[in-house]
C-alpha positions in Angstrom: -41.4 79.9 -0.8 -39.9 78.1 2.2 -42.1 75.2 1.3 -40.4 74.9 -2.1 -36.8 75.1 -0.8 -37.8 72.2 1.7 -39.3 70.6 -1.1 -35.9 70.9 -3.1 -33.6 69.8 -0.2 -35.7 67.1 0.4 -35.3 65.5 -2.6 -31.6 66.5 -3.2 -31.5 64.5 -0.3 -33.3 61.2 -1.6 -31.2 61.6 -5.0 -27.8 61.3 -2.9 -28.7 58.9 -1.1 -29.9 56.9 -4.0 -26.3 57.7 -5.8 -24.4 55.9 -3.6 -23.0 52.9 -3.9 -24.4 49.4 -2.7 -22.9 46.8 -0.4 -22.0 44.0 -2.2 -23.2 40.6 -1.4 -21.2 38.1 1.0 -19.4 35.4 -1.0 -17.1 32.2 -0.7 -13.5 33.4 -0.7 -11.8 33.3 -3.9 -8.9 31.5 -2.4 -11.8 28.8 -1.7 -12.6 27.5 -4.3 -9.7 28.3 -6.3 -6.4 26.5 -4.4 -3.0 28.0 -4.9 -0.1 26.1 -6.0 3.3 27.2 -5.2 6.8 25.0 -5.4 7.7 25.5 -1.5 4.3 25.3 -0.1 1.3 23.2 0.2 -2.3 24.4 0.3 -5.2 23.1 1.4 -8.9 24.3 2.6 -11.6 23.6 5.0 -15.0 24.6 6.4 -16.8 24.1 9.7 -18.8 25.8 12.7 -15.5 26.8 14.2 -11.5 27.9 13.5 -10.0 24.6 14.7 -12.8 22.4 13.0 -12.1 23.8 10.1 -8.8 23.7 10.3 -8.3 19.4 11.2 -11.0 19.5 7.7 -8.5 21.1 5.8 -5.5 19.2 7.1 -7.6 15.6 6.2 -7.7 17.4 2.7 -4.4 18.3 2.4 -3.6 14.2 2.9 -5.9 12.8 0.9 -4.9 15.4 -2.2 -1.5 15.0 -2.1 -2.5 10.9 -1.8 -4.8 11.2 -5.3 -2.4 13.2 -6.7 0.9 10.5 -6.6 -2.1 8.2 -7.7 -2.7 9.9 -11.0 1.3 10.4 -11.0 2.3 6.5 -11.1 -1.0 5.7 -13.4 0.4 8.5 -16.3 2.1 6.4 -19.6 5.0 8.4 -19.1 6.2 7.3 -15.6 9.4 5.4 -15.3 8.0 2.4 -13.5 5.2 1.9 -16.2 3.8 -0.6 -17.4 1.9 -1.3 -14.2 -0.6 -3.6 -14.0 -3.6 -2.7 -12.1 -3.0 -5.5 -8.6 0.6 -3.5 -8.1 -1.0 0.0 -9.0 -3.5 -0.8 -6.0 -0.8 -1.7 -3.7 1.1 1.7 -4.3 -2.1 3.4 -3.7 -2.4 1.4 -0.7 1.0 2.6 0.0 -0.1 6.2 -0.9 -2.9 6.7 1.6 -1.4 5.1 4.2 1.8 7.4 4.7 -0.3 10.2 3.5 -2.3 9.7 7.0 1.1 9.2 9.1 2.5 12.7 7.8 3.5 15.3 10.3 1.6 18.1 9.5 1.4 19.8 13.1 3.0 22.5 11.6 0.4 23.6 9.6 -0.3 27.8 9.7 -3.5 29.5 9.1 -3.0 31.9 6.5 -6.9 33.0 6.0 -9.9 33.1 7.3 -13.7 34.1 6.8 -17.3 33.9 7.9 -20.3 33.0 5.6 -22.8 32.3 6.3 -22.4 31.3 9.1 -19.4 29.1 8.8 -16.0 29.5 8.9 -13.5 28.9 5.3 -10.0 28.9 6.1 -6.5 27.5 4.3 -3.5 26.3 5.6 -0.1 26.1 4.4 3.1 24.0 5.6 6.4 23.9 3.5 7.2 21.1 1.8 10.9 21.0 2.7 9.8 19.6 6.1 7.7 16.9 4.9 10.4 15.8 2.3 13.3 16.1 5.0 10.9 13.7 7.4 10.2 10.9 4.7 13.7 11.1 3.0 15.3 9.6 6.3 12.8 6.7 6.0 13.0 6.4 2.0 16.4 6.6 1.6 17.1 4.1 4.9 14.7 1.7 3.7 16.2 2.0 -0.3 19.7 1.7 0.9 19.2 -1.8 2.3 16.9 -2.8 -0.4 19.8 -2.5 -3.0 22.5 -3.7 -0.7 20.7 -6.9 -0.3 19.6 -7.5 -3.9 23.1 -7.0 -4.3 24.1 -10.0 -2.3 21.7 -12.3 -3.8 24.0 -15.0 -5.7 21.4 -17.9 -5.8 22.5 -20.5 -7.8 19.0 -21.5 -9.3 16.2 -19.5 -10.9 13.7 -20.6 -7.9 16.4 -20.1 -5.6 16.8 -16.4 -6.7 13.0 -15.9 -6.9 13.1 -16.6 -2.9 15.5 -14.1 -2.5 14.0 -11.9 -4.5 10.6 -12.1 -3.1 10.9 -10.6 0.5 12.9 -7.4 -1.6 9.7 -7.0 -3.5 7.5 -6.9 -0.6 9.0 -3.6 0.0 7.9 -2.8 -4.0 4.6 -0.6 -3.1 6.4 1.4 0.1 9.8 2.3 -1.8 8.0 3.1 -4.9 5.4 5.5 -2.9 8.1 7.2 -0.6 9.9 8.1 -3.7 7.1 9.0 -5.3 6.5 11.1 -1.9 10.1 12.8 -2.1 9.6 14.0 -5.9 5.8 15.3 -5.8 7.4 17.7 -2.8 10.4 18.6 -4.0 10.2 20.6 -7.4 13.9 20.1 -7.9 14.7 16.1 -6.7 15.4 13.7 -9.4 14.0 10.4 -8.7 14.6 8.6 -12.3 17.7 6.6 -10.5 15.6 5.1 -8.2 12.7 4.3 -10.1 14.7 2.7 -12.3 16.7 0.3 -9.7 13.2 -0.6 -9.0 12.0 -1.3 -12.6 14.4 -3.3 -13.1 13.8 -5.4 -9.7 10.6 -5.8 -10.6 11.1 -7.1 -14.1 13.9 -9.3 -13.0 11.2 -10.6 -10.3 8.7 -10.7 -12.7 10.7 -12.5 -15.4 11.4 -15.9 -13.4 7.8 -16.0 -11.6 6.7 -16.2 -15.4 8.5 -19.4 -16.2 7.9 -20.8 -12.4 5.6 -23.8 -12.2 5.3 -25.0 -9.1 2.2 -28.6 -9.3 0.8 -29.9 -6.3 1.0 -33.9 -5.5 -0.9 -34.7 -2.2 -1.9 -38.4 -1.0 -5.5 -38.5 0.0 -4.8 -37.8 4.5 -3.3 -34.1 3.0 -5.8 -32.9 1.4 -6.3 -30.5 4.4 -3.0 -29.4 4.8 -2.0 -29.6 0.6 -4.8 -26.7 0.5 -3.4 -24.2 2.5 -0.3 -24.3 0.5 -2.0 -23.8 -3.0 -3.6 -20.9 -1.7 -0.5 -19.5 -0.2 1.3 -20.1 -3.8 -1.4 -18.0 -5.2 -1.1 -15.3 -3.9 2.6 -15.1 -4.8 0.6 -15.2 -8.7 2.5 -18.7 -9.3 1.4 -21.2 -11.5 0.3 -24.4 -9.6 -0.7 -26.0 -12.9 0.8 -29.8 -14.0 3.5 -28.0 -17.1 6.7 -29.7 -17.7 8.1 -27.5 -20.4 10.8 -25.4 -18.7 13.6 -25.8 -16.2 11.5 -24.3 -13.6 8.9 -26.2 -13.5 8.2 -28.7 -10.3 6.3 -31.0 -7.9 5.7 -30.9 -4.7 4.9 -33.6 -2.7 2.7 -33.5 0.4 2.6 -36.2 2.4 1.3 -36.9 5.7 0.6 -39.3 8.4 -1.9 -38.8 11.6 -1.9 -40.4 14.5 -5.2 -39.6 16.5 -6.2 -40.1 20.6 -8.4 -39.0 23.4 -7.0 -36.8 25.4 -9.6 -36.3 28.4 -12.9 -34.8 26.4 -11.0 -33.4 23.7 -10.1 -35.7 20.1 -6.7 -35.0 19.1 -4.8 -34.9 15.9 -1.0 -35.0 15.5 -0.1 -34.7 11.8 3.5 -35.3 11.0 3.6 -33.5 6.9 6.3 -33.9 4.7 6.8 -31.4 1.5 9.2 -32.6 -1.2 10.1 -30.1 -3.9 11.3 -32.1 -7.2 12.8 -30.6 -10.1 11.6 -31.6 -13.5 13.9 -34.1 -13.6 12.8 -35.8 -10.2 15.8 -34.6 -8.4 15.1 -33.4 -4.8 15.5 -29.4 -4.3 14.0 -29.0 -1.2 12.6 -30.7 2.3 10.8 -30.0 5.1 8.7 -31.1 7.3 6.3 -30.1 10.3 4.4 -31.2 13.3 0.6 -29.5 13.3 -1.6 -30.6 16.6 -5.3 -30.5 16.1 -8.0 -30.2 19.1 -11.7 -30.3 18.9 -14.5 -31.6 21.5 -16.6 -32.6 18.4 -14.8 -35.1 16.4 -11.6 -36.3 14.9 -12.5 -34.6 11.7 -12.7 -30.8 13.3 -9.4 -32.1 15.1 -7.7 -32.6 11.6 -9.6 -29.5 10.5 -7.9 -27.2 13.3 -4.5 -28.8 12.6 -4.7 -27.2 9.4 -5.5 -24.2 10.8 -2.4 -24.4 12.7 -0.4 -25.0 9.2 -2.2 -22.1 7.7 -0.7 -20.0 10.9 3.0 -21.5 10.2 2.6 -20.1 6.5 2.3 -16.8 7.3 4.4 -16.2 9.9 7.5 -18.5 8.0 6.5 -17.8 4.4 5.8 -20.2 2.2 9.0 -20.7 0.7 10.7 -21.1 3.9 7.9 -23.2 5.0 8.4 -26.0 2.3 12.0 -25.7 2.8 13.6 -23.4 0.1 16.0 -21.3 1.5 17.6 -17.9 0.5 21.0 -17.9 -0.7 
């Protein structure tokens, strides 16, 4: 008899045991791989060995989302500075990542974390007002100056006004991004005014380098320095082609003359070059000329070589437009 009641607790016993309910398997956290969105706050996730690893992860993450996502924002068909073609697009997205990675962000907070497998997940938050406020000092700073001197500009050619133009559209990719910035974290700013101002910079800009035609001339002692130039007018996208159909198109002349020495075991080169800017109807627009020394302890030809060198260097820091003598008005 006892020997059946055992029996009978016994497997009362196994049966409860049985009848109660499983752990349930570790996962990722739903918050993980599922982001939340949210108009005052931005979100972003990481993973590593430890708290604070995984924490710089998700920061990183955070800056390069919020970079891709103003990317996709200036590429949509809808956005006010559309059409854009795809050499400025690159230079906003330049613009984009490169702010994105000067963003104060130490003021990041944990909100979760959790183990598994033997790594840490955790996501971070920061509000979005503080970002804005940080950038809008810069944008707005940086915008206010741009308009002020585009409203100044009284040039009283087309070239003349494309010079002036030309340093304000430098600042194209960085005003477009920071205001790009100031909207894609704050639900309720209106950037359309903006954007607009700088459409229409852009197309005004855009407009005259279209008809500008700026051909080469250079005697046969500047081909080295006539080559630095062409190069330095292409990457302003102007035409450098011989075209005499509109009022903007012109010549510049590039001459030179070198006088060259021994100066103790080096072989100099002293380069006097002249640029002459003629209109299309030979009338002189603009002059200038420079001084380029050359050493080498080769040969008079590296001599000329490194005084081109030295032309190249005048370039940049001048600008080319400055450097063959057009000046803003």
């Amino acid at each position: 008899m006892y020997k059946n009641i055992l029996l009978a607790l016994l497997i009362a016993l196994i049966a409860g045991c049985s009848s109660q309910p499983q752990p349930k398997p570790e996962t990722i956290p739903a918050w993980y791989t599922n982001i939340p969105k949210d108009n005052l706050l931005l979100y972003a996730v990481g993973t590593s060995d430890t708290i604070e690893k995984a924490k710089n992860i998700a920061i990183s993450s955070m800056r390069n989302s919020i970079s891709n996502e103003l990317d996709e924002s200036f590429k949509s068909s809808s956005h006010l500075l559309q059409p854009l073609d795809s050499k400025t697009l690159k230079k906003i997205s330049e613009q984009n990542l490169d702010i994105s990675k000067k963003l104060y962000l130490n003021h990041t907070k944990l909100v979760k974390s959790k183990k598994y497998k033997g790594e840490v997940f955790v996501i971070i938050s920061i509000y979005k007002e503080e970002i804005y406020q940080s950038l809008k000092i810069i944008s707005d700073a940086k915008m206010a100056r741009v308009k002020q001197e585009k409203s100044l500009v009284a040039a009283k050619s087309d070239i003349e006004k494309f010079v002036a133009l030309d340093p304000l559209m430098s600042e194209y990719p960085t005003l477009a991004s920071l205001t790009g910035y100031k909207e894609l974290l704050k639900y309720t700013y209106n950037a359309d005014d903006e954007f607009r101002f700088l459409k229409i910079l852009k197309d005004e800009y855009d407009e005259i380098k279209s008809n500008l035609n700026i051909y080469i001339l250079a005697d046969g002692n500047s081909r080295f320095f006539s080559s630095f130039v062409k190069n330095a007018l292409d990457e302003k996208d102007i035409n450098i082609a011989n075209n005499t159909e509109n009022k903007n198109s012109f010549k510049l002349l590039v001459t030179s003359k070198t006088d060259e020495s021994q100066e103790y075991s080096f072989h100099k080169s002293k380069s006097l070059v002249k640029f002459t800017l003629l209109d299309k109807d030979k009338n002189e627009v603009a002059f200038r000329q420079h001084t380029f020394i050359g050493k080498s302890r080769k040969n008079q030809t590296e001599a000329k070589e490194q005084a081109a060198v030295n032309l190249r260097n005048k370039i940049n820091q001048l600008g080319i437009f400055d450097f063959i003598g057009i000046k803003k008005h």
